[in-house]
N, C-alpha and C positions, 0 to 999 in steps of 0.2 A: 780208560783203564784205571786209571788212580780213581773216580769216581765209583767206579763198580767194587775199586778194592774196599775202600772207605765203606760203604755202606755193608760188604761179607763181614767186615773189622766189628761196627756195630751190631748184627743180627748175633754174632756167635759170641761177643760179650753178651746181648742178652740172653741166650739160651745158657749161659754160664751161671748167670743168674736165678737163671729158674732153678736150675739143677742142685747148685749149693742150697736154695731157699727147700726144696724138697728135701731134702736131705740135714735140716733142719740142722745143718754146721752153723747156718748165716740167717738167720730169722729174718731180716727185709732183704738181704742180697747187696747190701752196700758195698759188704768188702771186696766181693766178685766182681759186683760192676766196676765198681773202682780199678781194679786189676787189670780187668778184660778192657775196660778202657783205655789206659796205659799203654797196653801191650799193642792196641790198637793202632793207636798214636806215634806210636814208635815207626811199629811197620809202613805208615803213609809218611811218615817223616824220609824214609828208608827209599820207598819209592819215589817222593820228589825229588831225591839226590842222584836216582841212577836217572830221572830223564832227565836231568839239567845237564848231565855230561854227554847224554846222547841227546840232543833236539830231534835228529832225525828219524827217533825211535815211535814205532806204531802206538798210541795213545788206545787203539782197540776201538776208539767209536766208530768208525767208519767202516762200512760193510764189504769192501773191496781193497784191496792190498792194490798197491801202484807197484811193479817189480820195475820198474824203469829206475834208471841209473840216479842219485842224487843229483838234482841242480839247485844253485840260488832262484830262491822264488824271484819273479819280479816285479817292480818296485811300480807300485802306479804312478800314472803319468799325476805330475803337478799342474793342477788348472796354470793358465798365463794369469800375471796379476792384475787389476781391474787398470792401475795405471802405468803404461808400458816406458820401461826406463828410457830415460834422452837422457844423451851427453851433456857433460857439465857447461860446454857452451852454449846451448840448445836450452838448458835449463835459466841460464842467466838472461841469457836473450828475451826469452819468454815473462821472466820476473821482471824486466827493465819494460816490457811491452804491457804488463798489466797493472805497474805501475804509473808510467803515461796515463795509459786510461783511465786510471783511477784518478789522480790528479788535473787530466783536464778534466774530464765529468767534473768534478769540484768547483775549479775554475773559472770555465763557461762551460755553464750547465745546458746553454740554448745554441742550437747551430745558426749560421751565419743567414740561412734562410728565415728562420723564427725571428731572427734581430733585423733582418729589412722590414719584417713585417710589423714587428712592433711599432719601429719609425715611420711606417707610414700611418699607420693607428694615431700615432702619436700627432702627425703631421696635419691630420684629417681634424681632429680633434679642436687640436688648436685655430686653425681654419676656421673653425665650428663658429669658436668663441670671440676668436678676434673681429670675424665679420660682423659687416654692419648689415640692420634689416634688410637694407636692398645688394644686389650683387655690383650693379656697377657702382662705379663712385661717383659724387657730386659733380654736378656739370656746373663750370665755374663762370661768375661773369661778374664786369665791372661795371658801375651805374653811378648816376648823381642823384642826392636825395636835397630837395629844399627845404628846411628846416622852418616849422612855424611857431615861433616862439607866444601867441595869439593864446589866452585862457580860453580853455574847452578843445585845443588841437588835440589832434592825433598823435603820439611820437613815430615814427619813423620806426620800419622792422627791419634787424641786422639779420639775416639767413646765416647759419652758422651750421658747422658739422664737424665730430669730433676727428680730431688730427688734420684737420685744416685750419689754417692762420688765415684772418680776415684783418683787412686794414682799413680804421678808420680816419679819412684825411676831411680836415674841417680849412675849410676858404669860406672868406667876405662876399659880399655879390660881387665886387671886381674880381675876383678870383684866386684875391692875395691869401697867405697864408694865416688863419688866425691861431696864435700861439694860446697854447691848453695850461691852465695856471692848476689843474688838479681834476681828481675826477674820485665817483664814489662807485662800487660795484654792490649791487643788490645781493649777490650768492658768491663768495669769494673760492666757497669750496665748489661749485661748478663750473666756473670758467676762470681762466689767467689771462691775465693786460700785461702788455711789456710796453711801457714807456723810456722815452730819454731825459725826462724831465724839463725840456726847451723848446721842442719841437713839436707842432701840432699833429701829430697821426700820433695811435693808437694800434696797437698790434693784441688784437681780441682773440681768444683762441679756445673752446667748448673743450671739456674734460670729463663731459657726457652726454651723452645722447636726452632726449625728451627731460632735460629740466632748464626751465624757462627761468630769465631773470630779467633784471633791468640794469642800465647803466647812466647815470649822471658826469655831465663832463662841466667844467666850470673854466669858461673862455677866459683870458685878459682883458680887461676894460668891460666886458660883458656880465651886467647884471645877473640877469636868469638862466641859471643852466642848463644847458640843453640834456635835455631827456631820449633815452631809447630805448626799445624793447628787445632782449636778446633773445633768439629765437633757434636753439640749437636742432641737430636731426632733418636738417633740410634736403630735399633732393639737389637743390641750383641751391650753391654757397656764391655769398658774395665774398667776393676775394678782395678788391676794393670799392668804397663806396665815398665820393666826395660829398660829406656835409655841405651843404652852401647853406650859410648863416646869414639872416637878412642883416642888410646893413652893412658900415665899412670898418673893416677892422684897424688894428694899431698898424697895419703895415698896407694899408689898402693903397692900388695904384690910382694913376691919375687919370682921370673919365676922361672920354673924349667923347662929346655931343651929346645928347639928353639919355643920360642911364635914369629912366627912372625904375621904380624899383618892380622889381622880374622875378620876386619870388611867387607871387599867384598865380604866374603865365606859367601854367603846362606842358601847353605847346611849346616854351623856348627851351624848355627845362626836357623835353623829349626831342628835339634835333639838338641838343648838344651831346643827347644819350647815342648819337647817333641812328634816331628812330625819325621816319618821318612823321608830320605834324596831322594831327585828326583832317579829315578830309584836304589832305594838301595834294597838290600835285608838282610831282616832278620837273623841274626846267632843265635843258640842256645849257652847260658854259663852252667856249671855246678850249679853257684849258681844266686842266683837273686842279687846279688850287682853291676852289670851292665848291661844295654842295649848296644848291637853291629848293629852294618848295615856293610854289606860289596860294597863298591861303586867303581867298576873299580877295580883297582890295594889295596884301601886305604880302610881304617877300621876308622870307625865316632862312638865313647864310651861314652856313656849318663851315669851317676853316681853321686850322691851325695857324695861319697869320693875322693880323690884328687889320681890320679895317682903317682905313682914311678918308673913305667920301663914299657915298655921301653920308650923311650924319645920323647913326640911328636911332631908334625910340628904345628900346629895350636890349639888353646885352648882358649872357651868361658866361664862365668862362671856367674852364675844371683846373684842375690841380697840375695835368699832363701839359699845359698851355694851349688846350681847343677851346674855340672862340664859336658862341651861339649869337645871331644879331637879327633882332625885330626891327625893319627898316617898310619906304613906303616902293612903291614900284621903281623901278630905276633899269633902263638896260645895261648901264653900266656903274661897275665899283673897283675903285682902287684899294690895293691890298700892300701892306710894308710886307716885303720878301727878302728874309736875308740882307736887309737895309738897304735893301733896292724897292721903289712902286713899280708895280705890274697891275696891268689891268683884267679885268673878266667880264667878259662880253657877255651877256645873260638874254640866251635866245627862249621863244615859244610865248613873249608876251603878247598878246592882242593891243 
């Protein structure tokens, strides 16, 4: 209604216009317009004050008149809002629960499952590194080695393997102990010696695999020093090995019947290893206080008591107190037992 008044308001100020301009009062028509504008302006000022006191009053655009009774329009519904209110404890709870999570994620970032497995990673690893080329470890044994102190010899090979301790124990041909006045090590950064500075053994020990050296030992009262080659990365470690140094040391015992000297003899020097002798054979005793081998003409007696009869030709003796003895046939021998003699009866000879 106000819209259609507005627009009659303007048309009939300009046809005011025309009129005065015709009639040649108002030569452009400003004053007219001007007027009939006013006047216009008034009346729609006029009519927005009579709807503002009635709202309920027909505006005229609408083609159908509603006679139904006044109501309040009603109010559209409010969407629900995207985050549905919870209680103040509901809300704390919740803040206290996303703060946890926050904090452990920070924390430990890894579950307990990802941390077992790293440690096994970890475990495998190390395994990897520490292992040695072969899986089993070094099969260990003990031996006697007879030392040739002859220009052009061989020295003597120590078997070694890293984190295993090798003992080197040096005896006279009696089997006494010969005391070590010093010694020299070829590669100091490959292998370690732990000496007591009195006693003759050696405690040799590899600090790597496949690096080769040598060692010098330098006996009391002993001119030339014995020489070895160390030989680390072995499958069979020698754990101990008794040097027998030809000759009688400063603390050599007292011979009994002709020791001559038993460093060439292989054979004595392999039944004291507890090995039998190249084509020996076996004799039966009455009791187990000696081992016999019959070889050619001669009789090879392995025993940890010291013979008394009959008198041998050759005789070895290790560091543990085993006693090797090259003698000629005999069926029987007297053995010192516990500072008792006993005899052994030595069957299978012809």
């Amino acid at each position: 209604m106000l819209k259609r008044l507005w627009v009659g308001l303007c048309l009939f100020a300009l046809c005011q216009c025309i009129w005065a301009d015709d009639n040649g009062t108002d030569p452009f028509g400003l004053d007219a317009a001007t007027n009939a504008l006013n006047s216009a302006q008034q009346t729609y000022t006029a009519a927005q004050a009579n709807t503002a006191l009635d709202p309920n009053a027909d505006d005229g655009d609408s083609n159908t008149q509603d006679n139904s009774p006044n109501t309040t329009p009603a109010i559209p519904a409010t969407p629900p809002p995207s985050n549905p209110w919870v209680p103040a404890d509901d809300n704390e709870n919740l803040a206290n629960a996303n703060a946890f999570r926050s904090v452990s994620q920070d924390a430990f970032p890894l579950s307990p499952t990802q941390i077992n497995e790293l440690r096994n990673m970890l475990d495998q690893t190390q395994r990897a590194q520490e292992a040695a080329a072969y899986k089993a470890p070094p099969a260990p044994t003990s031996t006697s080695l007879a030392i040739d102190l002859a220009p052009g010899a061989v020295p003597p090979v120590i078997r070694l393997s890293k984190g295993f301790v090798s003992s080197l124990v040096f005896i006279d041909s009696t089997g006494a102990p010969w005391a070590i006045e010093g010694y020299d090590l070829g590669d100091p950064t490959s292998f370690n010696i732990s000496w007591d500075k009195k006693g003759n053994t050696l405690m040799v020990q590899a600090r790597q695999d496949y690096s080769y050296g040598n060692l010098g030992v330098k006996l009391k009262g002993l001119n030339t020093p014995v020489m070895l080659t160390l030989v680390p990365g072995q499958r069979v470690v020698d754990y101990r090995v008794d040097l027998r140094v030809p000759g009688q040391g400063p603390d050599a015992a007292i011979a009994i019947g002709d020791d001559l000297p038993a460093s060439a003899d292989n054979q004595l020097l392999n039944v004291l290893n507890g090995m039998a002798p190249l084509n020996g054979k076996r004799l039966t005793t009455e009791n187990d206080f000696a081992q016999v081998w019959l070889v050619g003409d001669k009789l090879y007696l392995r025993s940890v008591y010291a013979m008394l009869s009959p008198a041998w030709q050759a005789k070895m003796s290790s560091a543990d107190g085993m006693n090797a003895y090259k003698l000629s046939q005999t069926p029987l021998v007297l053995l010192l037992r516990h500072g008792q003699i006993v005899s052994v009866k030595i069957e299978g000879l012809s």
